[in-house]
C-alpha positions as CSV (number, residue, x, y, z in Angstrom):
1,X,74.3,79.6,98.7
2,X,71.3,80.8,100.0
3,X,71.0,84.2,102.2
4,X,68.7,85.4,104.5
5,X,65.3,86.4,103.0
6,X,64.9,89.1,105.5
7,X,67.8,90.7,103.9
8,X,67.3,93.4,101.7
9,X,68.7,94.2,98.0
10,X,71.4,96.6,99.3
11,X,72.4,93.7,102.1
12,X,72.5,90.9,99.8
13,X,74.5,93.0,97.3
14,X,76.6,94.2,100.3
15,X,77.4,90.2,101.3
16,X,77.7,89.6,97.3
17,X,80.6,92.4,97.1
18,X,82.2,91.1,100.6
19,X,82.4,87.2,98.8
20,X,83.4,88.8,95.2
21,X,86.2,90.9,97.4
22,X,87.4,88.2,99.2
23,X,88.1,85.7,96.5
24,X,89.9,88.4,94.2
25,X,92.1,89.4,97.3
26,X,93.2,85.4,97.2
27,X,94.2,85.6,93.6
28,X,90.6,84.1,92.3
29,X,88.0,85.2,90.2
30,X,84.1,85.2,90.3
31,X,83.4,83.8,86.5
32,X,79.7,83.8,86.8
33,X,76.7,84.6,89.5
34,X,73.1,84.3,89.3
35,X,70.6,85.6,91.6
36,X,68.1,83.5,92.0
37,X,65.9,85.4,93.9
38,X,63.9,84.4,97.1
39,X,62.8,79.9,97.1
40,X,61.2,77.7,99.6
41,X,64.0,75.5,101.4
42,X,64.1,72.3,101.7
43,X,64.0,72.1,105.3
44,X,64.0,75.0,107.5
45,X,67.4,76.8,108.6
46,X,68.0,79.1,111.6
47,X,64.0,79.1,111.6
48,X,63.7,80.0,108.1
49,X,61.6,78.2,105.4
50,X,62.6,80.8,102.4
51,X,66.3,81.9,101.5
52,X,67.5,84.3,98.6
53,X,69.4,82.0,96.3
54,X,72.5,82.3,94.4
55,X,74.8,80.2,92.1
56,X,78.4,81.8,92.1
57,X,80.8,80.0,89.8
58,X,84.7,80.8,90.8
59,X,87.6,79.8,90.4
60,X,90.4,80.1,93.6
61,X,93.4,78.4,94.3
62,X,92.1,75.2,95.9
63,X,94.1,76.0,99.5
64,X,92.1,78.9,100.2
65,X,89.2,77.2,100.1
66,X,89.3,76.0,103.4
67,X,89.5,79.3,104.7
68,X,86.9,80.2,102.3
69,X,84.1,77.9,103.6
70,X,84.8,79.2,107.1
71,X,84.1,82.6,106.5
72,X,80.9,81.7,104.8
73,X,80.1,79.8,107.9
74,X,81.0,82.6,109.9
75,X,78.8,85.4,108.3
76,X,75.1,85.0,110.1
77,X,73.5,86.4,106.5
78,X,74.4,83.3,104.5
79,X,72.2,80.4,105.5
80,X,73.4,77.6,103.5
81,X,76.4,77.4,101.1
82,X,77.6,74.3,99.2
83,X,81.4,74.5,98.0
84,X,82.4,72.2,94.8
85,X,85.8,71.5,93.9
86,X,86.8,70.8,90.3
């Protein structure tokens, strides 16, 4: 996903801890997340041409995941996410 690169550390961690709280509340687990840090996009979103990267790798019962992309949708920090299911 990438986040809004007007957001600060404290935000980002804030969004971060929201995501990592969520998916434990629905019986998952985050098993690994990298922050990237701030990359050009490929093409621009919600006038943006940078976004604060990160790679989350988790695992969640594959029916929440529906509800999951939504709220990541919803939130207006999160630019662009990308859900893969294994």
């Amino acid at each position: 996903m990438a986040l809004s690169p007007v957001a600060n550390e404290d935000e980002a961690s804030s969004i971060l801890e929201g995501i990592s709280g969520y998916v434990n509340e629905q019986g998952g687990n985050i098993e690994d997340q990298e922050i990237w840090g701030i990359r050009r996009l490929a093409f621009p979103v919600k006038d943006f041409q940078e976004g604060n990267y990160v790679r989350t790798l988790l695992k969640m019962d594959s029916i929440q995941t529906q509800d999951f992309d939504k709220i990541l949708e919803a939130n207006q920090e999160i630019l662009i996410h990308m859900l893969t299911r294994v």
